[in-house]
Phi, psi and omega in degrees: 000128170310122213060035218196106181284139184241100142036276200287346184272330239273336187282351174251006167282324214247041178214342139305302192292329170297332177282312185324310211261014145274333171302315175316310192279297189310351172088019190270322167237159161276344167200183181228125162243139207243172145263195159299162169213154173267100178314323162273008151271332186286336200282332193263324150281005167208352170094017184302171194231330201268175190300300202214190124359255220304340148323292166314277187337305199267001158286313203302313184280024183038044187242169181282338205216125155248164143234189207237113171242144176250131206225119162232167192298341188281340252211104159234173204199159197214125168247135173267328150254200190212274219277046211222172198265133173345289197333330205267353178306286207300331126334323216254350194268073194265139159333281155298342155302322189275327162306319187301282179342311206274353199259340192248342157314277170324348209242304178289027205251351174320297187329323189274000171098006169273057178324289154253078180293154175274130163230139185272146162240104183300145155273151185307313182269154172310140142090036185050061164068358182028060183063042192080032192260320181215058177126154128272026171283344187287307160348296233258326221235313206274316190303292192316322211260349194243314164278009170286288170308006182281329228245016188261318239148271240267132197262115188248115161264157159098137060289146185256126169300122222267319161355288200262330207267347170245027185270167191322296167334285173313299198332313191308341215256319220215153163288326173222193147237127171256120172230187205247008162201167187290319196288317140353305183256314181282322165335277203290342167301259204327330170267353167257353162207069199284327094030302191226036222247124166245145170292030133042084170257153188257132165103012179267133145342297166264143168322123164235093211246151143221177172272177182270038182215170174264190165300338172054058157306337190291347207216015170293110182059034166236006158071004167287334189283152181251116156315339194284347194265329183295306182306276180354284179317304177315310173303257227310318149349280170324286197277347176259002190294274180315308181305326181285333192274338206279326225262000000 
């Protein structure tokens, strides 16, 4: 029935996506673009375990650390933490963790034709903590750490009040944005280019494109959904592909 997760599928979902990504290593395809997958149908039909795409993806492809980029033509966005409840960011939102994100960010952003990109970095609290007034991970985690990597290289702005930082103007300053939990980073991708908004994941062996949407069960077998976030992913697919073989 149409719009209605089934269950009884999920060992042939998640035996596609293992076929995509053996395809992938083997040099037999160039890239990989996922759909959507309903998480709590594979969890309730096979017992998946992982948050998502980008979990599964970075075990098959047997590497430690990936990341999840958000790409629209206005717009790319790196969320440092993903599937985890608010609460649990400031905990989880360790030196290292945010260090891995900004290392493998800077390193992939070559695939887009970028050798040394400007990257912006949000800060975790409003107005990035106002000098400890509303909060201190910008103190105590994200500043030591941003400035250490200065001295690397590497073009950091920030930490940035998350506020101030996608309106036009800011964009213009910078190639990418690092912010510090998922809703942070996807808000302004999805509103400025929800339509053509693609997933990315960074740090994989192979290329990985999906679209910017979920299943959009409500609108299953109603001639309503739009194709352009798909198409996107194919391109882009397609073009970070060609670049990696060019590379």
């Amino acid at each position: 029935m149409p719009g209605v997760p089934q269950a009884a599928q999920a060992t042939g979902v998640v035996a596609a996506i293992e076929r995509g990504v053996h395809l992938c290593l083997s040099g037999e395809a160039a890239a990989l673009c996922t759909l959507p997958i309903s998480k709590q149908a594979l969890a309730e039909g096979c017992g998946f375990a992982f948050p998502g795409h980008t979990e599964f993806l970075a075990h098959l492809g047997g590497v430690p650390e990936v990341v999840m980029m958000l790409a629209c033509p206005e717009l790319k966005v790196v969320p440092a933490t993903i599937h985890i409840a608010l609460e649990d960011v400031p905990q989880a939102l360790t030196e290292e963790l945010l260090e891995a994100r900004l290392r493998i960010t800077h390193d992939a952003m070559s695939s887009f034709g970028i050798a040394r990109p400007r990257i912006a970095v949000a800060g975790l609290n409003p107005h990035a903590g106002e000098g400890g007034r509303m909060g201190r991970q910008e103190i105590e985690v994200i500043a030591p750490l941003l400035e250490r990597l200065r001295t690397e290289g590497m073009d950091l702005m920030g930490p940035l009040p998350a506020d101030t930082m996608f309106h036009a103007a800011a964009r213009a300053r910078y190639d990418v944005a690092v912010c510090m939990y998922h809703d942070q980073a996807l808000i302004p991708v999805k509103t400025l280019g929800f339509d053509e908004g693609v997933n990315v994941t960074l740090g994989l062996p192979f290329v990985r494109t999906s679209p910017d949407h979920g299943t959009a069960f409500d609108i299953a077998g109603k001639g309503l959904a739009n194709p352009s976030s798909t198409l996107a992913a194919l391109r882009l697919a397609a073009e970070l592909s060609a670049g990696a073989a060019r590379g």
